[in-house]
MARMAR-31959 format. One line per field, with one value per residue: residue in one letter; z, x, y of N, C-alpha, C in turn. Coordinates in steps of 0.05 Angstrom, whole numbers, plus 5000, padded with zeros to 4 digits. Layout:
residues N
rest: a,...
n.c3: Z,...
n.c1: X,...
n.c2: Y,...
ca.c3: Z,...
ca.c1: X,...
ca.c2: Y,...
c.c3: Z,...
c.c1: X,...
c.c2: Y,...
END
This chain:
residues 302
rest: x,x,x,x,x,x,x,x,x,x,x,x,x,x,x,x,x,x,x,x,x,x,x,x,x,x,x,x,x,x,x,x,x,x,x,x,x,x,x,x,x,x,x,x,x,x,x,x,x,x,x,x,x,x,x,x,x,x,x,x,x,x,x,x,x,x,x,x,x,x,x,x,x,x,x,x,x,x,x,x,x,x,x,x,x,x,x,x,x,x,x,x,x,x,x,x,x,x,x,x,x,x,x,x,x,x,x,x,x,x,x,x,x,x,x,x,x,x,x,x,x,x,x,x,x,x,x,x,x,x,x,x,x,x,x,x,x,x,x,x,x,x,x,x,x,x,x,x,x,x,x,x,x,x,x,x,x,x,x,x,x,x,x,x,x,x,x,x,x,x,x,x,x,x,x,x,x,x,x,x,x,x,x,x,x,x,x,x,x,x,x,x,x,x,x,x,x,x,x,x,x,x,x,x,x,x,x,x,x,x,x,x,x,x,x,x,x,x,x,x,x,x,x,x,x,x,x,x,x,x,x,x,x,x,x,x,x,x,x,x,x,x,x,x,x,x,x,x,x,x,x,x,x,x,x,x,x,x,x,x,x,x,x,x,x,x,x,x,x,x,x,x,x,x,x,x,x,x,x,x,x,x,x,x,x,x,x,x,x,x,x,x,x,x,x,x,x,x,x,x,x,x
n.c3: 8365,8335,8353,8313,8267,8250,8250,8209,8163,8162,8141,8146,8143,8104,8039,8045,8102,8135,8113,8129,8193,8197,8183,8219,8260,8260,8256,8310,8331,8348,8337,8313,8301,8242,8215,8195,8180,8139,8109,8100,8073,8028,8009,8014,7980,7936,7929,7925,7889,7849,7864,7844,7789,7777,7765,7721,7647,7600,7552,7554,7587,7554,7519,7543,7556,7512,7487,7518,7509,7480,7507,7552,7547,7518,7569,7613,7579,7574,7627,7648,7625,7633,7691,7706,7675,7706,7747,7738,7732,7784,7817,7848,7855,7819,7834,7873,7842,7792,7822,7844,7795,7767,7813,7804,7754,7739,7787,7832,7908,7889,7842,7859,7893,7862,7821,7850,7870,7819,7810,7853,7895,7955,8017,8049,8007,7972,8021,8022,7971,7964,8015,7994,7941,7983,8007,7968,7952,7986,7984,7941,7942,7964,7935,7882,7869,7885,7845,7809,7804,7806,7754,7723,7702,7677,7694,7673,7647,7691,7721,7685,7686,7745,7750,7720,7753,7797,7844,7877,7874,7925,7932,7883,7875,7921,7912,7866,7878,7921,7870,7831,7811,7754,7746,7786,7768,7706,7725,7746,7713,7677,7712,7724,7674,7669,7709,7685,7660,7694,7698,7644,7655,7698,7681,7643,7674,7709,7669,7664,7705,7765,7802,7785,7810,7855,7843,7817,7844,7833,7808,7834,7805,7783,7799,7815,7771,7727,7747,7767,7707,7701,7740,7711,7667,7689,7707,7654,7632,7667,7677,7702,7756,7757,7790,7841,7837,7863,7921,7918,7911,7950,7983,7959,7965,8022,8036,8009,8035,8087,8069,8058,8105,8145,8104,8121,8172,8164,8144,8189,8241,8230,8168,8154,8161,8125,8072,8020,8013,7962,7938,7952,7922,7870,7860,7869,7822,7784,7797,7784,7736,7703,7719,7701,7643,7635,7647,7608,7560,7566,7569,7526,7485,7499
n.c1: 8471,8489,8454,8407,8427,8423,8365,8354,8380,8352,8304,8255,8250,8261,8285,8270,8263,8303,8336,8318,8317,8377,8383,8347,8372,8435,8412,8393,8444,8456,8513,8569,8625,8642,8669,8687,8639,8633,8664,8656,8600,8607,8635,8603,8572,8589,8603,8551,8527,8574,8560,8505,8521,8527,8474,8464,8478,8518,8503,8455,8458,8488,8458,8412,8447,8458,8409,8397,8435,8434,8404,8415,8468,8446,8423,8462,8495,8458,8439,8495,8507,8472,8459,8519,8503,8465,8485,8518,8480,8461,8506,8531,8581,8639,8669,8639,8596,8612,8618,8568,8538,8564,8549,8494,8490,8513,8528,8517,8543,8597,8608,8624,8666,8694,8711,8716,8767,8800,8796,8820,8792,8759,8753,8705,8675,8660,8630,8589,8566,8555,8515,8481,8465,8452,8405,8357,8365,8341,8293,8280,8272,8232,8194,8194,8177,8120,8098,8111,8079,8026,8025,8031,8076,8113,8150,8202,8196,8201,8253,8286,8282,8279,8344,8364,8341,8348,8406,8440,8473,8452,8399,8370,8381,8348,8301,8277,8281,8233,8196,8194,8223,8239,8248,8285,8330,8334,8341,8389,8429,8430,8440,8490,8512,8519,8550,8609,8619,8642,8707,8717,8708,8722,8769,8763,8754,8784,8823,8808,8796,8785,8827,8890,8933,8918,8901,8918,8917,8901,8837,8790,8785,8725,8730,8696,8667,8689,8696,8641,8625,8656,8640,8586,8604,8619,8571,8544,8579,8566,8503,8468,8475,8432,8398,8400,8388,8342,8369,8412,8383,8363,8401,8433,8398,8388,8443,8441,8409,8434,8468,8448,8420,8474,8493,8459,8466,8499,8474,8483,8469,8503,8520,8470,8471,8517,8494,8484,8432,8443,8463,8435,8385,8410,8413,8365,8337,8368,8359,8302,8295,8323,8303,8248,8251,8273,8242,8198,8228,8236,8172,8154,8191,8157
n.c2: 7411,7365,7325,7359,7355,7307,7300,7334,7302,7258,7200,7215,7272,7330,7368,7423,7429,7417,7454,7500,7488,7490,7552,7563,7562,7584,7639,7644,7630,7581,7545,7515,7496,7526,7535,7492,7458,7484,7470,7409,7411,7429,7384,7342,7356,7345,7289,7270,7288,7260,7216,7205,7199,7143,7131,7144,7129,7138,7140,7163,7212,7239,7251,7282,7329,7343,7362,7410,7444,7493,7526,7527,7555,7602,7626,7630,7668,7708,7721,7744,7787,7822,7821,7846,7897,7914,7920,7961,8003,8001,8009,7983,7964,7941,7884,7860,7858,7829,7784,7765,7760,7722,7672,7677,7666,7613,7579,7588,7592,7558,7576,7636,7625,7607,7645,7691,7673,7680,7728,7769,7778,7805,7782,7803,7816,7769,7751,7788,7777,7710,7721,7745,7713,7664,7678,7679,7626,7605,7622,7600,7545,7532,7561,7549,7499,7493,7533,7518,7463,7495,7515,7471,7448,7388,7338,7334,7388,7420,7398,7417,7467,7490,7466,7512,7567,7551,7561,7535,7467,7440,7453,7447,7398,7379,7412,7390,7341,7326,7343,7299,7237,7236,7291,7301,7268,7299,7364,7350,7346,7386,7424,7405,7412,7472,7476,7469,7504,7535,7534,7561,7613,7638,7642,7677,7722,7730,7754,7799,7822,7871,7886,7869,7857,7842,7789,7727,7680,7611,7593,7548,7472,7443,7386,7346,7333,7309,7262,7251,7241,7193,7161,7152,7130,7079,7059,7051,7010,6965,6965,6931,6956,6982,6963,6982,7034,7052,7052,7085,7135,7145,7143,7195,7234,7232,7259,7301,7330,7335,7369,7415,7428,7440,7480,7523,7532,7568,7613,7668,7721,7762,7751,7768,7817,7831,7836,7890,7926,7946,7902,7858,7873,7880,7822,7801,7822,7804,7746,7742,7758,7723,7673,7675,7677,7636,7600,7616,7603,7543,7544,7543,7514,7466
ca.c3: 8336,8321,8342,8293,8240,8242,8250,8182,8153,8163,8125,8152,8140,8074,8035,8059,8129,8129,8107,8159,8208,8194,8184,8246,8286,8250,8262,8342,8350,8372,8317,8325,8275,8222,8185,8187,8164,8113,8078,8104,8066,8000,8001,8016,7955,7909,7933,7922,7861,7831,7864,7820,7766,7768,7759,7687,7634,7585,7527,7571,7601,7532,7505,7569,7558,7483,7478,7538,7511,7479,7525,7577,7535,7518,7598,7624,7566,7583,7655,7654,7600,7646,7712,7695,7663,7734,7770,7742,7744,7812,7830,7865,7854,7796,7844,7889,7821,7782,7840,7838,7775,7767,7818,7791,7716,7739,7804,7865,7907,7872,7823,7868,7907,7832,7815,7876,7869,7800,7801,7878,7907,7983,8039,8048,7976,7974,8047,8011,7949,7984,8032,7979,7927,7996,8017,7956,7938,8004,7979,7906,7951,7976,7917,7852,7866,7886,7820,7785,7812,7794,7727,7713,7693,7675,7719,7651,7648,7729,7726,7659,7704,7769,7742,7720,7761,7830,7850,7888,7872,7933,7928,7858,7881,7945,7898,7841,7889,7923,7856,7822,7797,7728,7758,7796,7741,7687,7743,7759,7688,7674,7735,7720,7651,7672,7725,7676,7652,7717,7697,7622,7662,7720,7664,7628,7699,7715,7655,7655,7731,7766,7806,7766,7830,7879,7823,7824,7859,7816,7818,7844,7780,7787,7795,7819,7744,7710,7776,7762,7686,7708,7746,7694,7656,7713,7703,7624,7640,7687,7665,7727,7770,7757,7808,7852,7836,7888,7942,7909,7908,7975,8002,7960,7973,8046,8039,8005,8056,8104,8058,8065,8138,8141,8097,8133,8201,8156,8149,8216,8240,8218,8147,8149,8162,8116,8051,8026,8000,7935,7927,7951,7899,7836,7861,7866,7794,7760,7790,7781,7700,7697,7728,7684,7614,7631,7650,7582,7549,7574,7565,7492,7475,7508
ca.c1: 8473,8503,8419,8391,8436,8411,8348,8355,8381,8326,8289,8229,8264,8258,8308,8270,8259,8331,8344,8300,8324,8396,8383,8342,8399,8453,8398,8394,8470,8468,8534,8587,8652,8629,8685,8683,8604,8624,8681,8637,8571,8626,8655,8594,8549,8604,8614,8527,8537,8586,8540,8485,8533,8517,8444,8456,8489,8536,8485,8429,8480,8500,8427,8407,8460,8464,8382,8391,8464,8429,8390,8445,8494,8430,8419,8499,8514,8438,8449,8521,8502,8437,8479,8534,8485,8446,8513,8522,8454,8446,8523,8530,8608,8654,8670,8603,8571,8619,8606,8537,8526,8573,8531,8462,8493,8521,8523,8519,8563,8606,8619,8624,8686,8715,8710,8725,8797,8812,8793,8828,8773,8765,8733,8685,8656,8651,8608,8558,8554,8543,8498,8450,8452,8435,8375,8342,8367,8337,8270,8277,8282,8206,8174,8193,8153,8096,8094,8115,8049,8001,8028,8019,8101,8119,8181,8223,8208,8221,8276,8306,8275,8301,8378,8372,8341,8354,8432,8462,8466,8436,8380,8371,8371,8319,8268,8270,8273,8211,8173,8195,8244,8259,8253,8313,8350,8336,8355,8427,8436,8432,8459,8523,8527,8526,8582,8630,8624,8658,8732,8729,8685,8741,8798,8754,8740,8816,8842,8789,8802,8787,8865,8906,8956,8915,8901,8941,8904,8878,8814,8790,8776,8711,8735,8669,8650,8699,8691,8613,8625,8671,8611,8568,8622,8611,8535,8542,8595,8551,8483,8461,8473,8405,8377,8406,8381,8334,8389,8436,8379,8362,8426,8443,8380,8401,8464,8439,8390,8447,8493,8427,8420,8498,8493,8429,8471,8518,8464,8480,8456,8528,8519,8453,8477,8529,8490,8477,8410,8438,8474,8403,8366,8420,8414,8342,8322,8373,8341,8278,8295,8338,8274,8225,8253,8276,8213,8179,8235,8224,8145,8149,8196,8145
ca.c2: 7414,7344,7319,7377,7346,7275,7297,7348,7289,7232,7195,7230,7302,7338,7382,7454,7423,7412,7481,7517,7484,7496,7570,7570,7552,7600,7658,7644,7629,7559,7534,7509,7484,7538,7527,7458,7449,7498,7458,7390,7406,7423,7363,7319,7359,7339,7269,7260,7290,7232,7184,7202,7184,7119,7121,7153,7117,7157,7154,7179,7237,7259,7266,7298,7349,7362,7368,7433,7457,7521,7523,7533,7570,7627,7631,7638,7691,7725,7729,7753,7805,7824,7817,7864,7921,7919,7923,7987,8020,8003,8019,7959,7957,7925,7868,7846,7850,7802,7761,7762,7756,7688,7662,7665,7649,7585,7557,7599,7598,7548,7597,7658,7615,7606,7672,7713,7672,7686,7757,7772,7790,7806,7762,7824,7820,7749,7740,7798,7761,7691,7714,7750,7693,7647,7677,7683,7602,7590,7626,7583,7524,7531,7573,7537,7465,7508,7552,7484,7447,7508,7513,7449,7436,7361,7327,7345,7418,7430,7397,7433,7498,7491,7463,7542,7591,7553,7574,7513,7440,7422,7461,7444,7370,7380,7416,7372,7307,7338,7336,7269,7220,7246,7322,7303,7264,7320,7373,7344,7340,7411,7436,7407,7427,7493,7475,7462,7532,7553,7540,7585,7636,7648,7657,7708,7753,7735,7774,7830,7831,7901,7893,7846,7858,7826,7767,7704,7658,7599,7584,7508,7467,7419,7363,7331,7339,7286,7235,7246,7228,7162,7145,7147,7114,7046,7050,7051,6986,6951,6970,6914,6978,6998,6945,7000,7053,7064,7065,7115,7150,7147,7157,7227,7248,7244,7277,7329,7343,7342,7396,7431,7437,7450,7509,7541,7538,7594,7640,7685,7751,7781,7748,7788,7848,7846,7835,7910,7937,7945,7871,7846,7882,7867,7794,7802,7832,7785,7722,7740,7753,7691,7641,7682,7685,7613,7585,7620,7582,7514,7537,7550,7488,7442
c.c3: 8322,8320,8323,8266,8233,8240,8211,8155,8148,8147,8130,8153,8100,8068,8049,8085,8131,8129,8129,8181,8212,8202,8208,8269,8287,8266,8303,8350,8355,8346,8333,8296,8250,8203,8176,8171,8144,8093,8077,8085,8035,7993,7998,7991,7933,7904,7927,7892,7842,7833,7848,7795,7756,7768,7729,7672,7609,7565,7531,7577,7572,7515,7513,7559,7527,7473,7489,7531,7506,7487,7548,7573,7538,7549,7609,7613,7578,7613,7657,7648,7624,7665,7715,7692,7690,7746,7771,7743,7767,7832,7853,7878,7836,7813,7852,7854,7801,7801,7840,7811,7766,7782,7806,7764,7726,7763,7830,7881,7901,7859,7843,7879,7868,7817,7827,7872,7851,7801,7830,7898,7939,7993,8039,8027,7971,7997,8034,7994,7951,7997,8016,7956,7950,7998,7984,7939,7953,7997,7951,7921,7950,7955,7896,7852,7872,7854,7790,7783,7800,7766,7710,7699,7697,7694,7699,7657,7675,7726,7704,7680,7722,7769,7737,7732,7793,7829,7853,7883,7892,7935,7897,7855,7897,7933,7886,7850,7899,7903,7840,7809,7782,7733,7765,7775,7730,7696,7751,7737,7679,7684,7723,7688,7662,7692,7719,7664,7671,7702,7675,7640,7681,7703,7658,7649,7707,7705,7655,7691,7740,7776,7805,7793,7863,7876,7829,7831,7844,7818,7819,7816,7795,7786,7800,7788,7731,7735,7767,7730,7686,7720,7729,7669,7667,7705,7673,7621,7651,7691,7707,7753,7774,7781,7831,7863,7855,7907,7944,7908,7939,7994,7997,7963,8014,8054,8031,8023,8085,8094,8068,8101,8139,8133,8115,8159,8185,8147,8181,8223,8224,8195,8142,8145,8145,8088,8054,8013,7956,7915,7929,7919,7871,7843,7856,7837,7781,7762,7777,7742,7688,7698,7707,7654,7613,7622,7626,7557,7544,7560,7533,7474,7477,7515
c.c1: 8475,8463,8398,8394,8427,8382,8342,8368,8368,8315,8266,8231,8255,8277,8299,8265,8293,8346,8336,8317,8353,8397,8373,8360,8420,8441,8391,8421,8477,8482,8557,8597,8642,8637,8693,8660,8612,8635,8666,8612,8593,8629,8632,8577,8562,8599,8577,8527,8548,8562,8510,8490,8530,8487,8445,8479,8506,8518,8461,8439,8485,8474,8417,8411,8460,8431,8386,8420,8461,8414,8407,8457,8474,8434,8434,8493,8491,8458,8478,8521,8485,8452,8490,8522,8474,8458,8521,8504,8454,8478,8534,8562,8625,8650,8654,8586,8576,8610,8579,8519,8536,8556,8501,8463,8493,8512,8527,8545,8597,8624,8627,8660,8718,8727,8723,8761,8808,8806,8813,8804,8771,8748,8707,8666,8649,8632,8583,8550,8536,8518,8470,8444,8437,8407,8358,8339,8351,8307,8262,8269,8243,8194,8172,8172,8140,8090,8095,8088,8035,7997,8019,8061,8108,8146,8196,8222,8213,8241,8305,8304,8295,8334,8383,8373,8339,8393,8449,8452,8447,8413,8364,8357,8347,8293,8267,8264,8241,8195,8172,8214,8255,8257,8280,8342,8355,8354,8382,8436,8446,8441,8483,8533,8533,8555,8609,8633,8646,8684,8735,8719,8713,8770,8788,8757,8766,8828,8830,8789,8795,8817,8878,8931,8947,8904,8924,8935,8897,8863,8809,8789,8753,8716,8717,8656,8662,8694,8655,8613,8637,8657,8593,8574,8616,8592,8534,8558,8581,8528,8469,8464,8442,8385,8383,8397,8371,8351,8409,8416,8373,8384,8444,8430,8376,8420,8461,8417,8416,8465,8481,8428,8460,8495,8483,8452,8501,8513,8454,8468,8472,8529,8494,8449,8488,8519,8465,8443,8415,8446,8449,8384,8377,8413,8383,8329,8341,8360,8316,8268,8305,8310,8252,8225,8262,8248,8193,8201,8223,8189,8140,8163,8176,8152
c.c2: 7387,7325,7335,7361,7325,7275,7312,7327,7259,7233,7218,7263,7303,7360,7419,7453,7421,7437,7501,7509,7497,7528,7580,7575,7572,7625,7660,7643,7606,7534,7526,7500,7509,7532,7508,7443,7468,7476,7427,7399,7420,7403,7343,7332,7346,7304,7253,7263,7268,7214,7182,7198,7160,7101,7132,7150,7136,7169,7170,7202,7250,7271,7285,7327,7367,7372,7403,7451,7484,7537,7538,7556,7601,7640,7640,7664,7714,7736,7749,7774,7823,7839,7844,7893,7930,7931,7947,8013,8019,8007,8003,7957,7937,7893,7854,7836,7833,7779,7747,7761,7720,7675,7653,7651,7623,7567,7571,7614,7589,7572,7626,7654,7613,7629,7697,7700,7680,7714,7777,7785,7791,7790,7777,7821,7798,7737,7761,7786,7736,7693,7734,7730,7667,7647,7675,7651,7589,7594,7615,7567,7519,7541,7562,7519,7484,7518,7525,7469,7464,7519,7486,7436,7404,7356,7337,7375,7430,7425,7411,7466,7504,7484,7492,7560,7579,7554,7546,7487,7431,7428,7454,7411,7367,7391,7396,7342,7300,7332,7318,7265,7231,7272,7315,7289,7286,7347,7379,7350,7366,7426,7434,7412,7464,7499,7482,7492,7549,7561,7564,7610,7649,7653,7678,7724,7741,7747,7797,7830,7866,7905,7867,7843,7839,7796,7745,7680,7638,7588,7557,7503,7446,7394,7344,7319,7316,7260,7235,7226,7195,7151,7139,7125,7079,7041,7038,7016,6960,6960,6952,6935,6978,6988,6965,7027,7074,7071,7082,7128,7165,7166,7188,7231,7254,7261,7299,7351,7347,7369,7413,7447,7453,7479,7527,7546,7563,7619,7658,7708,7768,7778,7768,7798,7855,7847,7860,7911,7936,7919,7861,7845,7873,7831,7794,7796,7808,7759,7717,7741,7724,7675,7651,7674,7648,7594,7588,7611,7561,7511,7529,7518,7464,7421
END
C-alpha cells in the first residue's frame, strides 16, 4: 500500500489515477490503517488548502469571492431546498437525506462530518451518506473536464463550475488542476466560499434536529478557512512570493493527489453495500440538478 501511495502521488501520477488506484485497492481488500488514511487524507487536504493561500493575494481573494457570492448563496439555498423535497418523495429518511443533501450543497463529506455531529446522527447514516456522495464525486472527478473540453468552457467558468457541482476539495482541486492554472485558482476560490457555509448550516440542522436528545455534539469549525486567509494575508505582505508560485503549486497538487488515493482506499465492498438504492438515487437526481442549473448559470453569465 505504502508503494501504491507514492506511486498515486508522483509527479507522473494524476488526480483520477490517484483515485482509481486507491479505490482499486479498497475494492480488492488490500488496506491497511483505515482509520489512519482517513483522518491522514483530512488533515493533509486542509493543510494544501492553506498552502494555496499564498499564491492569492487578499485583493485577488476578495474579488474572486464577491464576483461568485450570488452565485454560491443561489446554489446552497437551491440545493438544500431541492435536496430535502427529493428526501421526501423518494422516502429516503429525515436523517440520510439531511446528510445528503449538506453534502452536495456545500462540501461533501466535509459537510456531511459537520452535520451528522450537530444533528446526532448515527455512524450508520453517515457511512450511507458518505459512500453515495463518494461514488458519484469519484464519477465528477473523470466526467466534468471531459464535458468542460466539448463545451468549449474557459479555465474561469470550470473552475466557477466544478468549485460547485464536484463535492470534495480534493476532487475539486484534481479536476480543475487537470484543465489549467486559473481553473484551479478560480476553483479553490469558490470551493471555499462555500466551506464557510458549513458552520451557520450545522446550527440551523442542530436546532431543527430530528432527536434533539441524541444532539450535543459540536460540530468541527473550519479552521483551515481563517489559516487559508492568513496565508493569503503573507502573499498580499510579500507579494515576492509569487516567484514561488510554481512550487506551491506543485507540491499541493501532489498532496492532493495523495488525499485522493487515501480516500479511494475507503471505498470497500462493505461501504458498497451499505449505500441504499434510494440514498443513491436522492444523491443522484440532486447532483445531477445542482451541475446542470449551475453550469446554465455560469453559461448565461459568460
Amino acid at each position: 500500500m505504502v508503494i501504491a501511495l507514492l506511486a498515486a502521488a508522483s509527479p507522473y501520477s494524476r488526480a483520477d489515477i490517484a483515485l482509481v488506484l486507491g479505490i482499486a485497492l479498497g475494492i480488492l481488500g488490500i488496506t491497511a490503517w483505515t482509520k489512519q488514511c482517513k483522518t491522514v487524507s483530512k488533515w493533509l487536504i486542509q493543510a494544501c488548502v492553506v498552502l494555496l493561500g499564498f499564491r492569492l493575494d487578499l485583493s485577488d481573494l476578495a474579488k474572486s469571492a464577491g464576483s461568485g457570492v450570488a452565485l454560491a448563496i443561489g446554489t446552497i439555498v437551491g440545493a438544500i431546498i431541492i435536496g430535502l423535497l427529493l428526501g421526501k418523495l423518494l422516502r429516503t429518511g429525515r436523517e440520510i437525506s439531511t446528510l445528503i443533501t449538506s453534502g452536495t450543497a456545500i462540501c461533501g463529506g466535509s459537510a456531511i462530518v459537520a452535520i451528522g455531529a450537530a444533528i446526532g446522527a448515527s455512524s450508520s447514516s453517515m457511512a450511507v451518506a458518505t459512500g453515495a456522495i463518494f461514488i458519484l464525486n469519484a464519477i465528477g472527478l473523470w466526467t466534468l473536464p471531459a464535458i468542460g473540453h466539448a463545451i468549449g468552457l474557459t479555465d474561469i467558468q470550470f473552475g466557477q463550475w466544478a468549485g460547485i457541482a464536484l463535492h470534495d476539495i480534493a476532487s475539486v482541486a484534481g479536476a480543475s488542476n487537470a484543465y489549467g492554472a486559473e481553473a484551479y485558482e478560480t476553483a479553490t476560490v469558490v470551493k471555499l466560499t462555500r466551506v464557510i457555509w458549513i458552520t451557520p448550516l450545522a446550527l440551523l440542522a442542530g436546532k431543527f434536529c430530528i432527536d434533539a436528545s441524541r444532539a450535543g455534539t459540536k460540530s468541527p469549525f473550519p479552521w483551515f478557512i481563517p489559516c487559508f486567509l492568513a496565508a493569503s494575508g503573507v502573499r498580499t505582505l510579500f507579494p515576492q512570493l509569487e516567484e514561488q508560485e510554481a512550487n506551491i503549486r506543485f507540491i499541493s497538487g501532489i498532496g492532493f493527489q495523495a488525499a485522493l488515493f487515501l480516500i479511494g482506499t475507503g471505498l470497500t465492498r462493505s461501504a458498497l453495500q451499505a449505500v441504499g438504492i434510494r440514498a443513491i438515487a436522492q444523491a443522484t437526481i440532486l447532483w445531477i440538478i445542482v451541475a446542470s442549473a449551475s453550469l446554465y448559470a455560469i453559461w448565461l453569465i459568460g
